[in-house]
RODO-2510 file (C-alpha; in nm, 4 decimals, decimal comma):
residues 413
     n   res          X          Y          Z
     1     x     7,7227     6,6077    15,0683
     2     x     7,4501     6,3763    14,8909
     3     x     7,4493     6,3617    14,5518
     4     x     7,1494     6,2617    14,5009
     5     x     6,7857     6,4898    14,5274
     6     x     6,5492     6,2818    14,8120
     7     x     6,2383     6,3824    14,5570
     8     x     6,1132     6,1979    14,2481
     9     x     5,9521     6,3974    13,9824
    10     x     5,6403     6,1710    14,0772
    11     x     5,7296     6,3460    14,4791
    12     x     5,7524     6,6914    14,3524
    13     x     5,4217     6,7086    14,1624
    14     x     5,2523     6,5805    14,4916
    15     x     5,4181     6,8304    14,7331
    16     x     5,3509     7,0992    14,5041
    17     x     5,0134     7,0198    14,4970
    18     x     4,9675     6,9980    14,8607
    19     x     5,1520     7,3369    14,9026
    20     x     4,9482     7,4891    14,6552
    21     x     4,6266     7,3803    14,8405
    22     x     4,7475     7,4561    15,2251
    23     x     5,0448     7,6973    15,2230
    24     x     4,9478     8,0618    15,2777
    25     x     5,2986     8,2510    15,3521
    26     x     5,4347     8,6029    15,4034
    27     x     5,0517     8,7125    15,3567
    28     x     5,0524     8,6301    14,9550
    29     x     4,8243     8,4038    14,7905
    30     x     4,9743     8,0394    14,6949
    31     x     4,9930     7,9380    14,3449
    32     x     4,6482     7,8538    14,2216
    33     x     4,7540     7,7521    13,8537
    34     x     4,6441     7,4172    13,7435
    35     x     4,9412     7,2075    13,8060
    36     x     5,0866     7,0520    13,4783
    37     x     5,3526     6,7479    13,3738
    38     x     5,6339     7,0072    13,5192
    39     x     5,4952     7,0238    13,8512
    40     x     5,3786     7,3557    13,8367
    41     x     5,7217     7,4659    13,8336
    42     x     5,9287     7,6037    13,5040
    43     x     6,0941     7,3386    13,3172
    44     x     6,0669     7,2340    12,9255
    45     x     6,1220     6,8203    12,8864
    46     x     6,2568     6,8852    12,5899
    47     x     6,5726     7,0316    12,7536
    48     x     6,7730     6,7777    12,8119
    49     x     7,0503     6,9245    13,1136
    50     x     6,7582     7,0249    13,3325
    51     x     6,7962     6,6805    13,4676
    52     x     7,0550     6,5028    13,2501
    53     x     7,4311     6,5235    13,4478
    54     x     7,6579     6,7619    13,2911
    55     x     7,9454     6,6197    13,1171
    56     x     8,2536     6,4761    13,2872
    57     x     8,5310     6,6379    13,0872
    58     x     8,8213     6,4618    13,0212
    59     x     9,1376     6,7098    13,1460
    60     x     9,3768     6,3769    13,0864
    61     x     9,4693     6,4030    13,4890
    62     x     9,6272     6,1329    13,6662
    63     x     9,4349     5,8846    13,9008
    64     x     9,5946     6,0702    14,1759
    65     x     9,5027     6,3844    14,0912
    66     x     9,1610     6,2932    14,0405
    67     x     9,1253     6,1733    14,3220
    68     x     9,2700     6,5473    14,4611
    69     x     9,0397     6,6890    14,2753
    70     x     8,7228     6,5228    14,4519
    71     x     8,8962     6,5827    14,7916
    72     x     8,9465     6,9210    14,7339
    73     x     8,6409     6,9919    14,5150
    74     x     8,4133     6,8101    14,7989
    75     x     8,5543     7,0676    15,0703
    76     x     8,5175     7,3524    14,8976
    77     x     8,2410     7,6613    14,9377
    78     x     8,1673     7,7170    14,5919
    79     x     7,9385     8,0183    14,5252
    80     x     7,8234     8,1214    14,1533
    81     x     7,8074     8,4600    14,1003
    82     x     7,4718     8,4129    13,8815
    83     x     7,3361     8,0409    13,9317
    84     x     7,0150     8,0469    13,7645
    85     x     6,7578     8,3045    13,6105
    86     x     6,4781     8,1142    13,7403
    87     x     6,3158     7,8226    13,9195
    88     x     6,2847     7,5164    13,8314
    89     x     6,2883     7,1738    14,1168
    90     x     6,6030     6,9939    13,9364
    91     x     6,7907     7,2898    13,9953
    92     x     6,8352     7,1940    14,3211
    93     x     6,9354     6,8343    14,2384
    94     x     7,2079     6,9451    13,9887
    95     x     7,3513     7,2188    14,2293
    96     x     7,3876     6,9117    14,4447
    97     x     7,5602     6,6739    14,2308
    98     x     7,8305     6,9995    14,1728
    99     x     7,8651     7,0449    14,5422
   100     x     7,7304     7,3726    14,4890
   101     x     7,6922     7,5712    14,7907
   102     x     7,5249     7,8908    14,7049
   103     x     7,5028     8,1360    14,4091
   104     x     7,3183     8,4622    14,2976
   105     x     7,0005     8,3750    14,2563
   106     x     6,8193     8,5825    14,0101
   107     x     6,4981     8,7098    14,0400
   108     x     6,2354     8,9679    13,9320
   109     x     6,2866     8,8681    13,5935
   110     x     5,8749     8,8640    13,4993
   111     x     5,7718     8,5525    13,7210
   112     x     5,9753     8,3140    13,7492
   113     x     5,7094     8,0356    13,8309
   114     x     5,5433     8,0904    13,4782
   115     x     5,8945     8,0074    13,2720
   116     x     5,6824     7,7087    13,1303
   117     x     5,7305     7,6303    12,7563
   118     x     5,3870     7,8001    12,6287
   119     x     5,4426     8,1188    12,8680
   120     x     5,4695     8,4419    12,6961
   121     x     5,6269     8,7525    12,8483
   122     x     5,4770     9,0947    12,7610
   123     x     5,8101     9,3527    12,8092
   124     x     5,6573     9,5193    13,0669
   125     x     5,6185     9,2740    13,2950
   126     x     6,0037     9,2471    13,2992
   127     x     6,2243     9,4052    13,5911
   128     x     5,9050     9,5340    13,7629
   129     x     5,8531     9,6091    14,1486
   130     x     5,5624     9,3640    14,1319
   131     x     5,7938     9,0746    13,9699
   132     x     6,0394     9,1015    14,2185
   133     x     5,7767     9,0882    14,5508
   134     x     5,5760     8,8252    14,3261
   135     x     5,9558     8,6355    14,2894
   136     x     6,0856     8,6912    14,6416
   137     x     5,7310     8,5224    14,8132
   138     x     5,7506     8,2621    14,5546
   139     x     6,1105     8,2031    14,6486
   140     x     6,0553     8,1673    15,0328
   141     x     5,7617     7,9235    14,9391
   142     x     6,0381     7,6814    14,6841
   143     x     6,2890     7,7083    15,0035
   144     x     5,9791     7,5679    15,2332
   145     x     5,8353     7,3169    14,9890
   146     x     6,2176     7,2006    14,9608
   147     x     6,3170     7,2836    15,3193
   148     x     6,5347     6,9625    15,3698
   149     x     6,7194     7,0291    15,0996
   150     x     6,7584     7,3833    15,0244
   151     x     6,7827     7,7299    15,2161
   152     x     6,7814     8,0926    15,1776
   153     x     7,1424     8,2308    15,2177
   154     x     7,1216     8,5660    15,3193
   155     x     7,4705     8,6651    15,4670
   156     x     7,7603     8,4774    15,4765
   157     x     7,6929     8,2540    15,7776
   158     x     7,4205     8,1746    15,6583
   159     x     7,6374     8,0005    15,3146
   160     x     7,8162     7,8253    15,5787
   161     x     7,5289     7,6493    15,7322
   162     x     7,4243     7,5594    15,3950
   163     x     7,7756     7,3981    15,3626
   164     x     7,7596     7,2512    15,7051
   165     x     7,3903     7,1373    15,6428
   166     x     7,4755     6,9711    15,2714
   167     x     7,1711     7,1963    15,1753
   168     x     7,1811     7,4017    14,8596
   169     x     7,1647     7,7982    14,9216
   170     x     6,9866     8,0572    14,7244
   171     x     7,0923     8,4170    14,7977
   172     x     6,8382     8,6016    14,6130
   173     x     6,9889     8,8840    14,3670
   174     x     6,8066     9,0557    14,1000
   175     x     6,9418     9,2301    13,7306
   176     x     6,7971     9,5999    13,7213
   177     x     6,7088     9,8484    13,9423
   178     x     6,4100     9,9585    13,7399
   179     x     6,1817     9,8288    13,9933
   180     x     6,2794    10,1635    14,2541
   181     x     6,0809    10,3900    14,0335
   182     x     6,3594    10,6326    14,1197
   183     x     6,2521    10,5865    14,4698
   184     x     6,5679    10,4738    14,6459
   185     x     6,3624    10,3924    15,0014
   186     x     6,2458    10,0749    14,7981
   187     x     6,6286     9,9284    14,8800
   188     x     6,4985     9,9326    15,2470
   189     x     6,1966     9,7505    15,2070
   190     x     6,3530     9,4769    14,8944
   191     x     6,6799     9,4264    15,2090
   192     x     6,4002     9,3635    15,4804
   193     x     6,2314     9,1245    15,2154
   194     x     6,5099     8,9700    15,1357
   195     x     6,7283     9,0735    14,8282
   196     x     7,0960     9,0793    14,8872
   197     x     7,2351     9,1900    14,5205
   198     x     7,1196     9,4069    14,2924
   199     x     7,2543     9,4766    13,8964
   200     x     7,1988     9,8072    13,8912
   201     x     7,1244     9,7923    13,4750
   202     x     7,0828     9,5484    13,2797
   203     x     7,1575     9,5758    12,9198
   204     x     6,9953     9,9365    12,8507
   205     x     7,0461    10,2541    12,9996
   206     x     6,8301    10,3036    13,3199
   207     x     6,7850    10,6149    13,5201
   208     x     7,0809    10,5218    13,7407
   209     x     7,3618    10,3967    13,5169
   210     x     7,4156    10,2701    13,1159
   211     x     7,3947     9,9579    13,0096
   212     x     7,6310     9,7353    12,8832
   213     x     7,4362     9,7539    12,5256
   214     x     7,4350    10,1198    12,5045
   215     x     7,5543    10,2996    12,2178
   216     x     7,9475    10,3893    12,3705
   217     x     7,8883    10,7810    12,2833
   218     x     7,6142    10,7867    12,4837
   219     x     7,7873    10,5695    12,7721
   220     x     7,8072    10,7647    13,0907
   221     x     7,9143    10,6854    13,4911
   222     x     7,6578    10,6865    13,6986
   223     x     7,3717    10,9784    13,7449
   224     x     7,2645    11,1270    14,0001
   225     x     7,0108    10,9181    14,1496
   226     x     7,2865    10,6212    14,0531
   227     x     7,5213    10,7936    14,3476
   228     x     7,2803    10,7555    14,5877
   229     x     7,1259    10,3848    14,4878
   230     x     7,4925    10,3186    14,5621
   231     x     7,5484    10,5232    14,7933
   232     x     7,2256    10,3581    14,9936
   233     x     7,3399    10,0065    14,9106
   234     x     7,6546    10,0494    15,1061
   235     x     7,4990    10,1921    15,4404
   236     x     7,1255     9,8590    15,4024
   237     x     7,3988     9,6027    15,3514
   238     x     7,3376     9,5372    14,9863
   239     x     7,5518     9,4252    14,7413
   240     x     7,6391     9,6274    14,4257
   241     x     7,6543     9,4250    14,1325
   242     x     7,7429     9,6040    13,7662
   243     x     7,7217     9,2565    13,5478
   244     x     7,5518     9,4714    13,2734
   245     x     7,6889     9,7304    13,3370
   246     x     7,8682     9,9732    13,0335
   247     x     8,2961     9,9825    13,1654
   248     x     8,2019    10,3588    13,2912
   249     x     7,9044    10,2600    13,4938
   250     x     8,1161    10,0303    13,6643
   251     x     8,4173    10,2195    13,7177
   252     x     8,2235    10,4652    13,8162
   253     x     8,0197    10,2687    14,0797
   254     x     8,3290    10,1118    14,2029
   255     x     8,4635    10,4779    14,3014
   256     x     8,1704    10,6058    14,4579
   257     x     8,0587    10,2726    14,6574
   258     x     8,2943    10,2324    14,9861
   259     x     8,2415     9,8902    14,9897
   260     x     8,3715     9,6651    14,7588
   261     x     8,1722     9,5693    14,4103
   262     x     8,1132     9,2883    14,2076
   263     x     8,1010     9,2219    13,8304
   264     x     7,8796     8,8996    13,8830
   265     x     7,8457     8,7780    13,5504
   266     x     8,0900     8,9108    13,2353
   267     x     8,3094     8,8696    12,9430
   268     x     8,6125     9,0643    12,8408
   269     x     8,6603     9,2637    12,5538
   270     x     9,0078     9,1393    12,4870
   271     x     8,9258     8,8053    12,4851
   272     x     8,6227     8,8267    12,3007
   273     x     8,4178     9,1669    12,1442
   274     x     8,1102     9,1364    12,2461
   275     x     7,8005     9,3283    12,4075
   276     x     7,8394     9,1825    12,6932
   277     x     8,1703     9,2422    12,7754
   278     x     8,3920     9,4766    12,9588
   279     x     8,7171     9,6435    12,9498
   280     x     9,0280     9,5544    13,1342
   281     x     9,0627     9,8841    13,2667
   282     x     8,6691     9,8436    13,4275
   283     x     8,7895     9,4903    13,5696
   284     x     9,0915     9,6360    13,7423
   285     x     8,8767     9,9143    13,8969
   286     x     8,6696     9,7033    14,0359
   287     x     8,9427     9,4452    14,2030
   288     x     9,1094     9,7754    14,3109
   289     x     8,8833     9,7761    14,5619
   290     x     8,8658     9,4601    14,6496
   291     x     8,5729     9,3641    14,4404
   292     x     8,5393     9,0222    14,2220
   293     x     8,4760     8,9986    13,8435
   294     x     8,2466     8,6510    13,8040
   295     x     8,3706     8,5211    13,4891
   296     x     8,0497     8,4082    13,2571
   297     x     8,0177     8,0691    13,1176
   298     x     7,8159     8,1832    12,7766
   299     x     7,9928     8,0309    12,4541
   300     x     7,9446     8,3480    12,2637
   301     x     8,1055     8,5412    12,5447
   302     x     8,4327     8,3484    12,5902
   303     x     8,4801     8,1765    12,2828
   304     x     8,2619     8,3850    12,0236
   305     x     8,0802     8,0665    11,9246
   306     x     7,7783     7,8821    12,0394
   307     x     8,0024     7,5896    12,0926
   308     x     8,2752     7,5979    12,3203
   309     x     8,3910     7,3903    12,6021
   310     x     8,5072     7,3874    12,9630
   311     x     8,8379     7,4385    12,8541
   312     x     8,7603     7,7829    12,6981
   313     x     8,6317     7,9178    13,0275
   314     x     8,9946     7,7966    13,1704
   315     x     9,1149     7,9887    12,9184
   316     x     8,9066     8,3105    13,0275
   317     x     8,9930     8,2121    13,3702
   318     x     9,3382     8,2954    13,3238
   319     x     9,3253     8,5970    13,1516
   320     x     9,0765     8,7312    13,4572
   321     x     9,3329     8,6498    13,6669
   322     x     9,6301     8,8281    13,4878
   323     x     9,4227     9,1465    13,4751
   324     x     9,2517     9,1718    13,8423
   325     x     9,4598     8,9282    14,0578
   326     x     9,3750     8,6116    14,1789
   327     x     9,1878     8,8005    14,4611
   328     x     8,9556     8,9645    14,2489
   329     x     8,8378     8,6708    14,0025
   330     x     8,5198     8,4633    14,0437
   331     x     8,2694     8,2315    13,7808
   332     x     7,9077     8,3475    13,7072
   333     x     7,7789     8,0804    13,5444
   334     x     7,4288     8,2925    13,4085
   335     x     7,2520     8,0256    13,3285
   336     x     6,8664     8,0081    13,2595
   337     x     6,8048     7,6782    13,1107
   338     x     6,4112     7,6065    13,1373
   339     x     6,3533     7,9243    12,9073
   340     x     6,3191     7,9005    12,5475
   341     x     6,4598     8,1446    12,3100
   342     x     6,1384     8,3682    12,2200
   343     x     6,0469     8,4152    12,5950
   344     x     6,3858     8,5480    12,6584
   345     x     6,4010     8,7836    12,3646
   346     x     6,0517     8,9343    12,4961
   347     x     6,3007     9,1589    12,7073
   348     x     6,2390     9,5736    12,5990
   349     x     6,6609     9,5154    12,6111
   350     x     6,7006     9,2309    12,3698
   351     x     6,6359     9,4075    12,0397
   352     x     6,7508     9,2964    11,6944
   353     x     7,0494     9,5219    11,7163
   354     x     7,2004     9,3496    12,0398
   355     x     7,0881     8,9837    11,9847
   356     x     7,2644     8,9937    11,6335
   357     x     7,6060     9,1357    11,8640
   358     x     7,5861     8,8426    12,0759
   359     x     7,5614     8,5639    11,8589
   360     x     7,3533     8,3215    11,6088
   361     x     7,1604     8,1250    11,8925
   362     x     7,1896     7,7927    11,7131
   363     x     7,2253     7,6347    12,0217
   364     x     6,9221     7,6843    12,2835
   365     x     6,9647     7,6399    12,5340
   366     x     7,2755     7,8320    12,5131
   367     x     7,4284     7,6092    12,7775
   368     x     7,3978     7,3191    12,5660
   369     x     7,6752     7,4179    12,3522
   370     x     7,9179     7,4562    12,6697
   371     x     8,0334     7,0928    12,7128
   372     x     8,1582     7,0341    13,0255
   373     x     7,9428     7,3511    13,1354
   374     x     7,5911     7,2198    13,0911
   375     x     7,4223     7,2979    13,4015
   376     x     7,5043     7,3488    13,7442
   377     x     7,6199     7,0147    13,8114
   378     x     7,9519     7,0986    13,6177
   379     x     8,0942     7,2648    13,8706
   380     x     8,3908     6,9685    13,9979
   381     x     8,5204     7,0434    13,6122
   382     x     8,6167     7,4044    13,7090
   383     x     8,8241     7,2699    14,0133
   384     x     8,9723     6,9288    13,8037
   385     x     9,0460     7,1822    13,5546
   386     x     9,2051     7,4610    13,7512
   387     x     9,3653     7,1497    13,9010
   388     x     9,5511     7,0911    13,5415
   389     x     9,6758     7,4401    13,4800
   390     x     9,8588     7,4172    13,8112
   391     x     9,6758     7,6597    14,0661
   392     x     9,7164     7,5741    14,4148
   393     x     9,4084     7,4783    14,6215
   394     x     9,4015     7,8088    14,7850
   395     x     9,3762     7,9866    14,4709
   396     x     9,1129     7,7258    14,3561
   397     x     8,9380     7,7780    14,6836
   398     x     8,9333     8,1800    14,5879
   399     x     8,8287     8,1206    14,2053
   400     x     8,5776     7,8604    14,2979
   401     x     8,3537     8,1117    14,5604
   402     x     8,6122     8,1960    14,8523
   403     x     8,6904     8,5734    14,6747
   404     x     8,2985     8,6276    14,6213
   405     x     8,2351     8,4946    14,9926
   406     x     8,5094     8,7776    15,0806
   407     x     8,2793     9,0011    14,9323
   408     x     7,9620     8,8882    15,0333
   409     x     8,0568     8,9137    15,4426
   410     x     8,2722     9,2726    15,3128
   411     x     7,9362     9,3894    15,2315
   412     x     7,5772     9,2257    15,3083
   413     x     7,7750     9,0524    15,6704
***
């Protein structure tokens, strides 16, 4: 697989503008915004790992077992279990340089076209059913614009022509389920779109489940209308995702839901207490029935600082895999590094209350402080890494996307 994206910045601006001007799909206007220095895409220039390699850490392996570790890493299907928040055109040449197959791509945020630096979010616009149609045409438009290097992946053949092709997949996924309104036909119509996992909250209690940030006396399971989002999941071939979930929502959705589950994106209370965390207890439910927990790659979440490196997310690593099995563990790396601080914290979930639980924010983007974690280009210092602590390949090949691709043909085919 090349290394190497076939655009220029320079390239990008000028096929953007040409698809701007002549590309009418799925019945939706194109983007008519005046393009800018980004392309008309998201990015800030003052970020420096949207386009600047991650890190090569130094794990002090042998020349042979580097050169292991590029064999193996180079063969692998690696799928992130939350890739990116939003779009933005080097995202597709730093999934490449990681060998990155595929990953959760998240969507239905607000817009994720308009992350540029001087965008502001009004709350409402977040998690609506208008984002997420506005998202999901935008998305099929990136995959045309970039057609020779990226695809939709939505099933699991389709991640394996994406590995076969050298292309780099998106699988489009979204974090809430307040966009059904309480009306649980919408699952039909997102699946025909296109969406393959949904969170079903996101940090705050929704009419279906609680939130990871709620208040623990007023946790609770799942409600009614949660049992049947589930429920309907299971029979359209969608995949249930509780990354925000509270521990009861997602024990809770892994007994009702008779396919397996996934917790795409979390930390664990017993490594680190946090907000975004879960129990022990919740991950074993979950790989119970043969579901994956996607271990998250935030600094505050596995190390309780905004600095941190790769080797902390080892760390976390392990301890996933003492508590669910090596079956049931995944990464999810979460990252969403073209947004600044403010535009993320324009969220109705992010109030002062939570963001002071999670962490200073020193760092922004929050990846930055994650050396050997950076962006999605990182990914060979997972498998050089695992490499270290002694896992075989065939664990590696689990832990690196094979339990989430399990999952994936399990439950969306």
């Amino acid at each position: 697989m090349s290394n190497k994206n076939k655009f220029s910045r320079r390239e990008m601006m000028a096929m953007a503008a040409q698809s701007a001007a002549a590309l009418p799909l799925l019945g939706t206007p194109v983007l008519a915004r005046e393009l800018d220095e980004y392309g008309g895409f998201s990015g800030n220039k003052n970020f420096k790992y949207i386009s600047a390699p991650a890190t090569v850490y130094d794990f002090g392996l042998t020349p042979e077992q580097e050169d292991h570790a590029k064999e193996l890493h180079e063969s692998l299907i690696i799928f992130d279990g939350l890739s990116e928040c939003t779009f933005y055109p080097e995202f597709i040449a730093n999934m490449k340089r990681g060998s990155g197959t595929s990953g959760n791509f998240s969507i239905g945020i607000s817009d994720m076209l308009r992350w540029t630096p001087d965008t502001v979010f009004k709350p409402q616009e977040w998690w609506s059913w208008e984002a997420l149609n506005r998202d999901l045409d935008a998305l099929y438009r990136m995959m045309h614009l970039f057609r020779d290097d990226a695809m939709m992946t939505l099933n699991h053949a389709d991640i394996l022509e994406a590995k076969k092709t050298g292309k780099v997949g998106f699988m489009p996924g979204t974090q809430n389920t307040k966009f059904l309104d309480d009306a649980v036909n919408r699952l039909d119509e997102m699946h025909r779109k296109g969406l393959r996992i949904i969170q079903i909250t996101y940090n705050a209690t929704n009419a279906v489940g609680a939130g990871s940030a709620e208040a623990p006396e007023n946790r609770f399971g799942l409600s009614r209308l949660g049992h049947m989002v589930v429920e309907r999941m299971n029979e359209v071939g969608l995949l249930v995702d509780t990354g925000h979930s509270s521990p009861e929502t997602q024990m809770r959705a892994a007994e009702v839901s008779t396919k397996p589950i996934v917790i795409s994106h979390a930390g664990m209370l017993s490594k680190v207490n946090q907000t975004r965390a879960t129990t022990d207890e919740a991950i074993r439910a979950v790989a119970d029935k043969g579901g994956v927990m996607g271990v998250i790659s935030t600094p505050t979440a596995i190390a309780g600082s905004d600095k941190c490196t790769v080797e902390d997310m080892l760390d976390n690593v392990d301890h996933a895999v003492n508590i669910a099995g090596i079956d049931g563990v995944g990464f999810g790396s979460d990252f969403i590094i073209p947004a600044t601080f403010e535009q993320i914290l324009s969220a109705p979930e992010w109030d002062e209350e939570v963001v002071a639980n999670i962490g200073e924010f020193e760092v922004w983007p929050w990846s930055d402080g994650h050396v050997g974690w950076e962006n999605n280009s990182a990914y060979p210092n997972m498998t050089r890494g695992l490499i270290q602590r002694g896992y075989s390949d065939e664990d590696i090949a689990k832990i690196m996307g094979g339990n989430f691709l399990r999952v994936i043909k399990d439950t969306i085919g």
